[in-house]
Backbone of each chain as nested JSON, in Angstrom:
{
  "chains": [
    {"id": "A", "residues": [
      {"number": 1, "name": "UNK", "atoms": {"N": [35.489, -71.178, -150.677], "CA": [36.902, -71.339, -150.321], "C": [37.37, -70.129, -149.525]}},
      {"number": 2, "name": "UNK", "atoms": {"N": [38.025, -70.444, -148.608], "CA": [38.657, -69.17, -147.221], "C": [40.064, -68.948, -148.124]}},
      {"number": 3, "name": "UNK", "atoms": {"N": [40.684, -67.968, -147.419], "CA": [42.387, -67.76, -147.685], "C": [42.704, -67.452, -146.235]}},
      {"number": 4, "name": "UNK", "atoms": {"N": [43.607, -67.848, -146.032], "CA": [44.242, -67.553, -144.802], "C": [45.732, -66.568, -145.39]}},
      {"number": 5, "name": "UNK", "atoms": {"N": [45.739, -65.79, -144.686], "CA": [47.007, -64.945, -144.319], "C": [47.963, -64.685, -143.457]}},
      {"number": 6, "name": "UNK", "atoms": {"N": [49.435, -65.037, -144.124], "CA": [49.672, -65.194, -142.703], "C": [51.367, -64.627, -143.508]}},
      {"number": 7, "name": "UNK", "atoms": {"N": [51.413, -63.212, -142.298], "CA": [52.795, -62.124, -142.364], "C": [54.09, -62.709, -142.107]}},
      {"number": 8, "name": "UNK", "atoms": {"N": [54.992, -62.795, -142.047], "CA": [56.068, -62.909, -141.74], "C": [57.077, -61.822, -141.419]}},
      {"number": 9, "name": "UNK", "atoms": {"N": [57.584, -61.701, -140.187], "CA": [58.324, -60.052, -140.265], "C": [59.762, -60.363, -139.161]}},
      {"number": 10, "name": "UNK", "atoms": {"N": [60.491, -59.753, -139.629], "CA": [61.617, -60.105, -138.771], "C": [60.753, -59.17, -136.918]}},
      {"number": 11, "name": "UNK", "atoms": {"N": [61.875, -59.615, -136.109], "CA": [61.066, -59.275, -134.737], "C": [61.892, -57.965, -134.378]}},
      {"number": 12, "name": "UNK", "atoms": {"N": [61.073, -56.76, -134.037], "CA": [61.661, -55.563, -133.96], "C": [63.169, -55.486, -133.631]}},
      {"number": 13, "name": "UNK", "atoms": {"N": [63.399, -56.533, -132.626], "CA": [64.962, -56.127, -132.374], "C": [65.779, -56.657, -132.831]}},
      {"number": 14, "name": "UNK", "atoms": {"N": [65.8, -57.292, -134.374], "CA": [66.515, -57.981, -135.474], "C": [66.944, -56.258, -136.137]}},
      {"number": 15, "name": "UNK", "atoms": {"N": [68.008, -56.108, -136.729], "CA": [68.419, -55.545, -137.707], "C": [67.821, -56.106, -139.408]}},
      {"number": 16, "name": "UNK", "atoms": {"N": [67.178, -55.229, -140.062], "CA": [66.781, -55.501, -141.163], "C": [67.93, -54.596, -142.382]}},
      {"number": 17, "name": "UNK", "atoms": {"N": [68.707, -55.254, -142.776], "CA": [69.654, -54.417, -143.939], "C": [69.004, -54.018, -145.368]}},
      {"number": 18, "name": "UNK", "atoms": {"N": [68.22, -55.29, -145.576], "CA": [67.137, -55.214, -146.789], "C": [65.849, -53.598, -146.613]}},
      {"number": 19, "name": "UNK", "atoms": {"N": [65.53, -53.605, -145.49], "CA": [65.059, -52.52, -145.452], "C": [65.212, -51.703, -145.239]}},
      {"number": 20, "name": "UNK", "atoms": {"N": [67.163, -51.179, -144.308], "CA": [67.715, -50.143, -144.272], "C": [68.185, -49.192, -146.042]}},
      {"number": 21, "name": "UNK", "atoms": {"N": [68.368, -50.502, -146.211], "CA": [68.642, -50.339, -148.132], "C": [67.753, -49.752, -148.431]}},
      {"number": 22, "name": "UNK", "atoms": {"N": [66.223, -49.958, -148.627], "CA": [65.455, -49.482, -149.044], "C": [64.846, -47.803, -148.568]}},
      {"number": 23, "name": "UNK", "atoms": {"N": [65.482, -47.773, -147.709], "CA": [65.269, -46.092, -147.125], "C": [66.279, -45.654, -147.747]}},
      {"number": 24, "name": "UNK", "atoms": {"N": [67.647, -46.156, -147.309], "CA": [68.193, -45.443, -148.271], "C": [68.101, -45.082, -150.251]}},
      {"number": 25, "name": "UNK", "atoms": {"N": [67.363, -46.332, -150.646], "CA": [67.025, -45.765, -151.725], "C": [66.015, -44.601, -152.154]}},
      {"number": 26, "name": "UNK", "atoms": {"N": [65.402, -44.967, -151.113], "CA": [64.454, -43.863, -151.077], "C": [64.916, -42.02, -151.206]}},
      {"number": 27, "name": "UNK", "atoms": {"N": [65.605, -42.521, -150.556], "CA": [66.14, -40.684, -150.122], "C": [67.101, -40.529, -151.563]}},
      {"number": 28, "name": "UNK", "atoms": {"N": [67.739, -41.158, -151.801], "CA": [68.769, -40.916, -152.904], "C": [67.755, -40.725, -154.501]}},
      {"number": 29, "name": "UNK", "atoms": {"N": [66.206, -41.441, -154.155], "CA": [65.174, -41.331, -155.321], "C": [63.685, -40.152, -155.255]}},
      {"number": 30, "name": "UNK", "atoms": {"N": [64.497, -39.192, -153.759], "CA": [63.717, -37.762, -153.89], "C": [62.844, -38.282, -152.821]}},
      {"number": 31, "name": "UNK", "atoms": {"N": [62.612, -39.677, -152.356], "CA": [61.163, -39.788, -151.56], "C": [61.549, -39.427, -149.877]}},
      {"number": 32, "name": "UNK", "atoms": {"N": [61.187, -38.313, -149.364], "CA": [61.66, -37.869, -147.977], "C": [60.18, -38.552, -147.002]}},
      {"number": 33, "name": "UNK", "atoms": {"N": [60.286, -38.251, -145.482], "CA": [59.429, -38.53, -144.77], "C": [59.08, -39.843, -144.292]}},
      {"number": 34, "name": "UNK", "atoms": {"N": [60.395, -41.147, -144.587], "CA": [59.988, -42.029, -144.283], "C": [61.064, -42.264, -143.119]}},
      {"number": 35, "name": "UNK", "atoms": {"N": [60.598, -42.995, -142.072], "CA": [61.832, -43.266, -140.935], "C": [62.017, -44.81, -141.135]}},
      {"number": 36, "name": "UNK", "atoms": {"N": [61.484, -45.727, -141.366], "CA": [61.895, -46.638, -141.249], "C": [61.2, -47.754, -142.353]}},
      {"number": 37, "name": "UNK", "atoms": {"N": [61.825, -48.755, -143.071], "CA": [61.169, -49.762, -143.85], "C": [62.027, -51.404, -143.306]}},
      {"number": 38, "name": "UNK", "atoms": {"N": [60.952, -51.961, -143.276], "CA": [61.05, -53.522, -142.789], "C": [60.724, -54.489, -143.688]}},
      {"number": 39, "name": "UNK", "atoms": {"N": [61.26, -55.338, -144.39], "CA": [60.495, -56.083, -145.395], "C": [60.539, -57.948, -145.141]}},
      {"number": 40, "name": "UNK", "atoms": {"N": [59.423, -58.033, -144.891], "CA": [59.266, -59.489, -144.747], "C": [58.629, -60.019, -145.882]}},
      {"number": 41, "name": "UNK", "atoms": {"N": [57.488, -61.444, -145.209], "CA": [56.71, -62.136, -146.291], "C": [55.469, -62.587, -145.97]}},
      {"number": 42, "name": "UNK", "atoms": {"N": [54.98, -62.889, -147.021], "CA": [53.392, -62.734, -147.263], "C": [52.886, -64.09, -147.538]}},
      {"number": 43, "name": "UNK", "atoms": {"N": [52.629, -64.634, -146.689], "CA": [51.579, -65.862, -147.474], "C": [50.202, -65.969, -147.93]}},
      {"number": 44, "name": "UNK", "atoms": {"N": [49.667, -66.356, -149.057], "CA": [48.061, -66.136, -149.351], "C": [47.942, -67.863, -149.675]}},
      {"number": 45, "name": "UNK", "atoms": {"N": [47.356, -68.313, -148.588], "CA": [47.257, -69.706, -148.431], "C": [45.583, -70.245, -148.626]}},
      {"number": 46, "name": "UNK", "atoms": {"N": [45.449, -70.701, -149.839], "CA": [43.562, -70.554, -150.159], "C": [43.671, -71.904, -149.747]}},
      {"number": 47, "name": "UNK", "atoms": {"N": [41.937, -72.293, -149.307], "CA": [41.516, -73.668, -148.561], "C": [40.936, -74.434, -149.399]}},
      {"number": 48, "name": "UNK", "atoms": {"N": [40.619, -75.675, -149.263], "CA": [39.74, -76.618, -149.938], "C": [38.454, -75.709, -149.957]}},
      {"number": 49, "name": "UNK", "atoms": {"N": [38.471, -75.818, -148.14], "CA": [36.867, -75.537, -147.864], "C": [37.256, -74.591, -146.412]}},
      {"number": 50, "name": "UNK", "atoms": {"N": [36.438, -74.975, -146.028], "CA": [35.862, -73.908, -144.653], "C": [37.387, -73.919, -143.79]}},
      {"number": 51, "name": "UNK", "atoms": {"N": [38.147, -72.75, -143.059], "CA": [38.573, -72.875, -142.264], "C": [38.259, -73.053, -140.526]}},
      {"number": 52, "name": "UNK", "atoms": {"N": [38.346, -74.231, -140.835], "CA": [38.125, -75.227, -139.178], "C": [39.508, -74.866, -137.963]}},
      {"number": 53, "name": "UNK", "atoms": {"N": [38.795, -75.313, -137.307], "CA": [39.387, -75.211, -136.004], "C": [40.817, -76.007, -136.282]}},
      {"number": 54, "name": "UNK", "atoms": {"N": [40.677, -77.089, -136.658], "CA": [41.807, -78.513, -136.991], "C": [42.343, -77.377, -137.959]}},
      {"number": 55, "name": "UNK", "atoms": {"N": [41.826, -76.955, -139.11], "CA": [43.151, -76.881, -140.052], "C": [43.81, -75.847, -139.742]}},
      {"number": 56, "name": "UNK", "atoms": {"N": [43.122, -74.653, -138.922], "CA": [44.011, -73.388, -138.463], "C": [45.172, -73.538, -137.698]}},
      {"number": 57, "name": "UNK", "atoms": {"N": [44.506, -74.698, -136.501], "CA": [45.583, -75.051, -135.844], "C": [47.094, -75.644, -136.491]}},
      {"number": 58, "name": "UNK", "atoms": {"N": [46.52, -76.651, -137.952], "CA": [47.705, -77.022, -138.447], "C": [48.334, -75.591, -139.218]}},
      {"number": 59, "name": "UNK", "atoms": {"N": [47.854, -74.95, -139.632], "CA": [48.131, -73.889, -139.997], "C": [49.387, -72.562, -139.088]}},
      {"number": 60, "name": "UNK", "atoms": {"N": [48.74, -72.689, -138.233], "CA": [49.495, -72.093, -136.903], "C": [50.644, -73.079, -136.788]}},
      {"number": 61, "name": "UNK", "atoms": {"N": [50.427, -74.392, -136.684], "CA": [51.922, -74.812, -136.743], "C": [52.648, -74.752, -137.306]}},
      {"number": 62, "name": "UNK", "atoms": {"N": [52.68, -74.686, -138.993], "CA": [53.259, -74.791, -140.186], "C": [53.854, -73.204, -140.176]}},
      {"number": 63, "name": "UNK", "atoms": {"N": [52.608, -72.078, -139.873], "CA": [53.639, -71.073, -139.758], "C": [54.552, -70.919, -138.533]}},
      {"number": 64, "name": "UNK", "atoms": {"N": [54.443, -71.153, -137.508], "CA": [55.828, -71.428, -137.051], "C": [56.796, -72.481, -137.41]}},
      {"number": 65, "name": "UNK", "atoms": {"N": [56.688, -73.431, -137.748], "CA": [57.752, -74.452, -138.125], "C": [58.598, -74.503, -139.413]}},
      {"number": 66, "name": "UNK", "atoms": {"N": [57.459, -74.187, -140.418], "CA": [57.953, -74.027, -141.856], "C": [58.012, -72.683, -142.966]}},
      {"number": 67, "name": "UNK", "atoms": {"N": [56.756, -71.786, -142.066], "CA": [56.9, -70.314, -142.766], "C": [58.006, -69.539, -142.289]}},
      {"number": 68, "name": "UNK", "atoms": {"N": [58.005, -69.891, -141.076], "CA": [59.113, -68.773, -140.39], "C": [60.048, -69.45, -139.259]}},
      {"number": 69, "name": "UNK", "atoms": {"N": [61.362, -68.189, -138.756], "CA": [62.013, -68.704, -138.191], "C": [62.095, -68.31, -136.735]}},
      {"number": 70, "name": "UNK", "atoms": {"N": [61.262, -69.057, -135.633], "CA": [61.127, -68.212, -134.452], "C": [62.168, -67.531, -133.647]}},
      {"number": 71, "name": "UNK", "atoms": {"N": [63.367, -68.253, -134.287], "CA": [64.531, -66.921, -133.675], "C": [64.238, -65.779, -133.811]}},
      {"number": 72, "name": "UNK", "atoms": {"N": [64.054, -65.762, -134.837], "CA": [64.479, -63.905, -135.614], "C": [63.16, -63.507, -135.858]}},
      {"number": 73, "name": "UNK", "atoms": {"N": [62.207, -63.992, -136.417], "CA": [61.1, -63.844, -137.174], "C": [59.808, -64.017, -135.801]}},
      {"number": 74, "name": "UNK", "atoms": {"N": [58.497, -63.08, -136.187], "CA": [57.034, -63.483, -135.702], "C": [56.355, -63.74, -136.653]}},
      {"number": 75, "name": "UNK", "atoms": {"N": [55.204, -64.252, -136.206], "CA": [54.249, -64.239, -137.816], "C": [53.07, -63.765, -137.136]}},
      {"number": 76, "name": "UNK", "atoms": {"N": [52.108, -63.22, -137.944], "CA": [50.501, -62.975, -137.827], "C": [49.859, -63.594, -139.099]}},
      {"number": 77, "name": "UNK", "atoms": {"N": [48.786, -65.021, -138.431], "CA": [48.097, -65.389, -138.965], "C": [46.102, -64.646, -139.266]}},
      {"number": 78, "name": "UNK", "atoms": {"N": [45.693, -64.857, -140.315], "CA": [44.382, -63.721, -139.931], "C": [43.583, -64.641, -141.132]}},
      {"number": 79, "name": "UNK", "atoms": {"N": [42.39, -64.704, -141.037], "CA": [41.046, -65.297, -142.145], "C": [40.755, -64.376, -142.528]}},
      {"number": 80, "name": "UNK", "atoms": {"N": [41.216, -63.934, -144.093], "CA": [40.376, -63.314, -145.004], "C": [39.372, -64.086, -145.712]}},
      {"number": 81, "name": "UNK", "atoms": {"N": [38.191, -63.269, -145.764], "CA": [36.728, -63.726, -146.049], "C": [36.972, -63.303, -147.958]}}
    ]},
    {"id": "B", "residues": [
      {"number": 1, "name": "UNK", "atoms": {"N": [53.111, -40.704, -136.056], "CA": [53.937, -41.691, -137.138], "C": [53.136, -42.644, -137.749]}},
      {"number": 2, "name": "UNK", "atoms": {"N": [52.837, -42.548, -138.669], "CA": [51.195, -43.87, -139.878], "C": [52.655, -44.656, -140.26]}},
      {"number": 3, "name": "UNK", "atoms": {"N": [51.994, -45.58, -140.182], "CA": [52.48, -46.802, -141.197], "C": [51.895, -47.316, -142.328]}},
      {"number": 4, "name": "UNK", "atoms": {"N": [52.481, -47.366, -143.479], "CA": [52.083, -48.028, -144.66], "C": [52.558, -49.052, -144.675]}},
      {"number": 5, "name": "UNK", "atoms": {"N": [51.723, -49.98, -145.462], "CA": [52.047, -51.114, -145.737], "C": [51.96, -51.521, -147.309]}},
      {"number": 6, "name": "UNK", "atoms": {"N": [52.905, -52.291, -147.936], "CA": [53.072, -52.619, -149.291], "C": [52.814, -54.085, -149.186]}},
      {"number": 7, "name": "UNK", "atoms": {"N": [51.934, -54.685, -150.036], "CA": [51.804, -55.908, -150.218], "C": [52.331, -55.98, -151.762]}},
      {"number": 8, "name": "UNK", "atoms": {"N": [53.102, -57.16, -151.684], "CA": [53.462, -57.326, -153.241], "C": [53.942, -58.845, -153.572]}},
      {"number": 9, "name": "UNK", "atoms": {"N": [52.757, -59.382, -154.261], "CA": [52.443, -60.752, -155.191], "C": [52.387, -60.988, -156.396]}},
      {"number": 10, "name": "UNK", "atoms": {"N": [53.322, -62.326, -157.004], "CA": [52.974, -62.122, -158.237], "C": [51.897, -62.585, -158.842]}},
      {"number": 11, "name": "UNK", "atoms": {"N": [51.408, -62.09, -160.026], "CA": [50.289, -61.734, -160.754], "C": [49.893, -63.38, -160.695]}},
      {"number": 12, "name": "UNK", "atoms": {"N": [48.548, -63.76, -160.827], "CA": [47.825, -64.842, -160.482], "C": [48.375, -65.416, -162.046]}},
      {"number": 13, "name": "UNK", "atoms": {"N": [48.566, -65.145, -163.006], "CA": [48.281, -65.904, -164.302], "C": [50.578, -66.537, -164.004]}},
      {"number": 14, "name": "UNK", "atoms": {"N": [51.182, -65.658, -163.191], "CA": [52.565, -65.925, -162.825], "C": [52.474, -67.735, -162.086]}},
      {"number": 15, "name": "UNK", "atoms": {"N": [53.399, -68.813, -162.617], "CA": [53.947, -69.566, -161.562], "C": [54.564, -69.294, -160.379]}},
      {"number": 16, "name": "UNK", "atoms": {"N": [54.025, -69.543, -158.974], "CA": [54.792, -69.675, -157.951], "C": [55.463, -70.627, -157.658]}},
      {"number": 17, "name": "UNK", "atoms": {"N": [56.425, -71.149, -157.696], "CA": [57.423, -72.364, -157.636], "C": [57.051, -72.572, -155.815]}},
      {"number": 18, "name": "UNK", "atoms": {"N": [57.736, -71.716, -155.456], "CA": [58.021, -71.733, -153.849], "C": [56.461, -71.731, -153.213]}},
      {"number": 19, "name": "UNK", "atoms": {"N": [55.435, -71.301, -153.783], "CA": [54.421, -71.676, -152.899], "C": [53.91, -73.119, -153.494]}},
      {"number": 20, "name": "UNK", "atoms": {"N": [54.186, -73.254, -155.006], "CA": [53.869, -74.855, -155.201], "C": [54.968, -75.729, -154.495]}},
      {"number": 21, "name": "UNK", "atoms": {"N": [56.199, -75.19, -153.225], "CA": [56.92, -76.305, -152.952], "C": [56.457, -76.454, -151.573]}},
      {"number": 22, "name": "UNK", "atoms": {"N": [56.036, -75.265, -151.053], "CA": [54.906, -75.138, -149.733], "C": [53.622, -76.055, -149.65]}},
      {"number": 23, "name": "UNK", "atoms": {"N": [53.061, -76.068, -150.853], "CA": [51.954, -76.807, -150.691], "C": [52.592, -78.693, -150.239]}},
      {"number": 24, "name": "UNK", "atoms": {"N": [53.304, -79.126, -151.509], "CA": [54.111, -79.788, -150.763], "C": [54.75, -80.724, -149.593]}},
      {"number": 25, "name": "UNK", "atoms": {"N": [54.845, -79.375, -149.156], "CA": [55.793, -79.683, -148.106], "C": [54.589, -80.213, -146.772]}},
      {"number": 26, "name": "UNK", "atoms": {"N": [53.104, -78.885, -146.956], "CA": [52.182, -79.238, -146.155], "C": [51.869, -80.538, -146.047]}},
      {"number": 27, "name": "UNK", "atoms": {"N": [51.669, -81.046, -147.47], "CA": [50.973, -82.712, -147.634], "C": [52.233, -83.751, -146.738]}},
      {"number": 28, "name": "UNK", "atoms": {"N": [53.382, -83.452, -147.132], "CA": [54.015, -84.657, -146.667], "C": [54.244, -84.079, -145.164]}},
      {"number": 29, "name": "UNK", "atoms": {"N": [54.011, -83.283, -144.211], "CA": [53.654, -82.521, -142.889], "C": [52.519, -82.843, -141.869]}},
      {"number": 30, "name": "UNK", "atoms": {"N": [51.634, -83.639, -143.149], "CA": [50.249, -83.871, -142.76], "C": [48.94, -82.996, -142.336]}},
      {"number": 31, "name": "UNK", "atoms": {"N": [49.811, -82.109, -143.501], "CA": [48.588, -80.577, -143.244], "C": [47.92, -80.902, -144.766]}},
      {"number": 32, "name": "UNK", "atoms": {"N": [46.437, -81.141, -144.588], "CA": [45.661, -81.535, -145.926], "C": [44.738, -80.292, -145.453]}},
      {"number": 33, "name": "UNK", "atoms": {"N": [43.697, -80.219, -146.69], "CA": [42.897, -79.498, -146.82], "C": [43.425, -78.077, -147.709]}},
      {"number": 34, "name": "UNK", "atoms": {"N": [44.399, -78.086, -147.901], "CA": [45.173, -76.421, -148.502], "C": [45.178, -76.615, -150.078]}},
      {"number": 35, "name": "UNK", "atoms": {"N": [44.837, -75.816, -150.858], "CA": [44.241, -76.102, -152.113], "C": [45.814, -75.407, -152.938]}},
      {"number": 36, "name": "UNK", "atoms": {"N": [46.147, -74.241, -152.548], "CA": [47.302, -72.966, -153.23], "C": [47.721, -72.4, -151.945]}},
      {"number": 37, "name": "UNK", "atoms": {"N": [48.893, -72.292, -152.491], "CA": [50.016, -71.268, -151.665], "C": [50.452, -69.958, -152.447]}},
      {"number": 38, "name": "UNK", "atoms": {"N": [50.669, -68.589, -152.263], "CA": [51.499, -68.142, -152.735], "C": [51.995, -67.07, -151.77]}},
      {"number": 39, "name": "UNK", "atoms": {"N": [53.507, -67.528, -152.65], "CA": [54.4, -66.101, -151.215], "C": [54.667, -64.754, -152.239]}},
      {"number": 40, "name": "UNK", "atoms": {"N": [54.387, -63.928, -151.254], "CA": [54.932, -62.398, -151.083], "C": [56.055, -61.613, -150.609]}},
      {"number": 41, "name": "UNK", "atoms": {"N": [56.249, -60.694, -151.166], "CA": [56.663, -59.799, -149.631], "C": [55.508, -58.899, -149.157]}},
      {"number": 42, "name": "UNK", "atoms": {"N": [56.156, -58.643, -147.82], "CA": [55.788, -57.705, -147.303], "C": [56.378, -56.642, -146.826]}},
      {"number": 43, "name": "UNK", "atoms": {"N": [56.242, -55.091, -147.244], "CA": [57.148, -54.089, -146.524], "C": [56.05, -53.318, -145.457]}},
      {"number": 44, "name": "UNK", "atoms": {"N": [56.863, -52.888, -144.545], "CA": [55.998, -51.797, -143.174], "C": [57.006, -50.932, -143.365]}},
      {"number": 45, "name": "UNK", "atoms": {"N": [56.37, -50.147, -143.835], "CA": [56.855, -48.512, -143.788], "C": [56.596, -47.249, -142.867]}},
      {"number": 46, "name": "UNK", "atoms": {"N": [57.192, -47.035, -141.898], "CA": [57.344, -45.595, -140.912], "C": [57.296, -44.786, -141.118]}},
      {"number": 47, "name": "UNK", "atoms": {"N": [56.922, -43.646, -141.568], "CA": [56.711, -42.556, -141.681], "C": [57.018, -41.658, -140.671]}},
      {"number": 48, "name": "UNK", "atoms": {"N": [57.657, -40.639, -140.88], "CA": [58.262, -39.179, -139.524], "C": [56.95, -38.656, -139.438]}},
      {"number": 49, "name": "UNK", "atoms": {"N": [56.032, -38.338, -140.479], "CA": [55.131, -37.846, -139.955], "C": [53.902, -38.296, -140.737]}},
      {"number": 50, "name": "UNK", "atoms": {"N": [52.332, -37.547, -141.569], "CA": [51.581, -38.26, -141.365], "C": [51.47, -38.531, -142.831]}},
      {"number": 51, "name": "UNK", "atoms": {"N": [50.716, -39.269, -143.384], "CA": [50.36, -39.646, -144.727], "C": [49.562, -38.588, -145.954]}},
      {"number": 52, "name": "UNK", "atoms": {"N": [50.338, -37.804, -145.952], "CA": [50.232, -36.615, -147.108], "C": [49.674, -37.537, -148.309]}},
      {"number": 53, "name": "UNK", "atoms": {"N": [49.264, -36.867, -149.045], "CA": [48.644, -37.124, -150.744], "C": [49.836, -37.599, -151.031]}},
      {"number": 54, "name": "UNK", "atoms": {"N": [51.045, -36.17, -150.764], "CA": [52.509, -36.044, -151.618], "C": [53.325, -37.538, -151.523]}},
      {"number": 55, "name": "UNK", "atoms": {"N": [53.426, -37.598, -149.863], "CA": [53.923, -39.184, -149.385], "C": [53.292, -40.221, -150.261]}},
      {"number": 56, "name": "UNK", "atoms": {"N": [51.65, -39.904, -149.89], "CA": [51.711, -41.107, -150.656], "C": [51.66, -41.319, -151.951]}},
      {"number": 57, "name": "UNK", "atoms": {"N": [51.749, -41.013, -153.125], "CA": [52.062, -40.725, -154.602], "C": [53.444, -40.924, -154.701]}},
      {"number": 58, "name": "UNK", "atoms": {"N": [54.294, -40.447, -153.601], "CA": [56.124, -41.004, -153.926], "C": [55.629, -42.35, -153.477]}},
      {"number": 59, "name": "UNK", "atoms": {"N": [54.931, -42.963, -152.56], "CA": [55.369, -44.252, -151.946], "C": [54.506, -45.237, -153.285]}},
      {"number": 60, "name": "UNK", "atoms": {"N": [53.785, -44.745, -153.797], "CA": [52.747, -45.553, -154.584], "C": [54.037, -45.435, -156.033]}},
      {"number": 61, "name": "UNK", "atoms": {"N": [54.525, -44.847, -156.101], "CA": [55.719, -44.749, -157.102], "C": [56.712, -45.438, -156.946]}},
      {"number": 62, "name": "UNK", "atoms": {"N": [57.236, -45.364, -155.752], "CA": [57.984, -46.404, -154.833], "C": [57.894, -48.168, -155.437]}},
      {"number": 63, "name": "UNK", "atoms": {"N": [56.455, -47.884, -155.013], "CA": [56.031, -49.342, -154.764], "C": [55.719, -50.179, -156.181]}},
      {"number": 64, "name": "UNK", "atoms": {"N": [55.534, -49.308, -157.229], "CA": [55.205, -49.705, -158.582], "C": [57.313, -49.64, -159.189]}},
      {"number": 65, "name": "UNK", "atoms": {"N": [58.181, -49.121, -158.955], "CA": [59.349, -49.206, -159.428], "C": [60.303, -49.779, -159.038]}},
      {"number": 66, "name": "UNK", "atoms": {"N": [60.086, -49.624, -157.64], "CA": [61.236, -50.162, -156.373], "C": [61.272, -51.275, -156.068]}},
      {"number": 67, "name": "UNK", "atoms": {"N": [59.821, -51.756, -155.489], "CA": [59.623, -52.631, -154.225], "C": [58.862, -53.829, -154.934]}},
      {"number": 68, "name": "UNK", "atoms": {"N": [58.623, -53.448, -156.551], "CA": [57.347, -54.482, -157.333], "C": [58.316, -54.673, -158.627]}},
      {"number": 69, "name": "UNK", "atoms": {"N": [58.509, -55.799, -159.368], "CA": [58.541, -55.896, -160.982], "C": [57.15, -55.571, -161.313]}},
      {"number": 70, "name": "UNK", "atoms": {"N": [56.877, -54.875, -162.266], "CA": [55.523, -54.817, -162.557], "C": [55.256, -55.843, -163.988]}},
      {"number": 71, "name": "UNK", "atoms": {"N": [56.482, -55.797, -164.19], "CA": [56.351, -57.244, -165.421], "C": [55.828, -58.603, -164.792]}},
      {"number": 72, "name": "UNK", "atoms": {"N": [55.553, -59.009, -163.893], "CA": [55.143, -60.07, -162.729], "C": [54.789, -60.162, -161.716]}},
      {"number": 73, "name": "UNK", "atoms": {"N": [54.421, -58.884, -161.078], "CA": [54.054, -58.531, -160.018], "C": [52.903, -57.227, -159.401]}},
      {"number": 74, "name": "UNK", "atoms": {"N": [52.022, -57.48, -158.832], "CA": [51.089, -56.273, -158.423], "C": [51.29, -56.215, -156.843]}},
      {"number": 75, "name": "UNK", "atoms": {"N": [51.023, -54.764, -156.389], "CA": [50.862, -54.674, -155.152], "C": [49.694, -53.486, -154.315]}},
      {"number": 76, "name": "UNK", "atoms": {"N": [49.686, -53.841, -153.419], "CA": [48.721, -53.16, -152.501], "C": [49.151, -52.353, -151.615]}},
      {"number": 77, "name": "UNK", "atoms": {"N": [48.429, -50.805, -151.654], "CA": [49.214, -50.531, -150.371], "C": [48.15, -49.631, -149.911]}},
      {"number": 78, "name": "UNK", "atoms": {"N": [48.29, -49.888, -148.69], "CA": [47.728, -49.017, -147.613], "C": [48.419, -48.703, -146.901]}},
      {"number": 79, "name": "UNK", "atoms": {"N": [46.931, -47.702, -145.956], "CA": [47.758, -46.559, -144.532], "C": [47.339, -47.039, -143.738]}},
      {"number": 80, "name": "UNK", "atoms": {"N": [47.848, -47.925, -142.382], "CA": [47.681, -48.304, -141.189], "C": [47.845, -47.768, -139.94]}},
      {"number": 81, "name": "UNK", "atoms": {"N": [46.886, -47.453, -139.231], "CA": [47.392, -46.482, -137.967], "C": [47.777, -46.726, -136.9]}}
    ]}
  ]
}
């Protein structure tokens, strides 16, 4: 059985508040040296069987259509072994 | 400037609702072959400068208090260059 992975991240020139928050927690919790945090999502999508040509492709569609939102959002799909 | 990255999923023995509504959603989509779904987040973290021990021990602290329930959740993190 394969897993496919596939990121979800807002697209650099989106404003992320969820991750401005999180710097700022940071600093207010002693942790210095960070400039910037972005927080998206993670899919770990395991297969029947072999990832094929056909199912990546459906795969690639689904993450644009249903994982994410191509306004705002990119995704990176990748085959972990 | 390194980037870290936090992966954070909940624990395999955890229900995922939302990736069991993904799977789902694939079948009636006409995406077969997908056995499990599960969603994450994902954070990308910036750094001003480079990935110290110190950095990373706050961020691995971070990531176990902040960014994870650890009552339901594990995460991964690495340094990406």
């Amino acid at each position: 059985m394969a897993r496919v992975v596939v990121d979800v991240m807002l697209k650099p020139e989106i404003l992320d508040p969820q991750g401005r928050a999180i710097v700022g927690a940071f600093g207010r919790l002693g942790v210095h040296g960070v400039a910037d945090v972005r927080q998206g999502k993670r899919f770990e999508i395991t297969l029947d069987g072999e990832p094929t040509d056909e199912v990546l492709a459906d795969l690639h569609r689904m993450a644009e259509e249903l994982l994410s939102n191509p306004v705002i959002e990119s995704y990176a799909l990748r085959v972990e072994q």
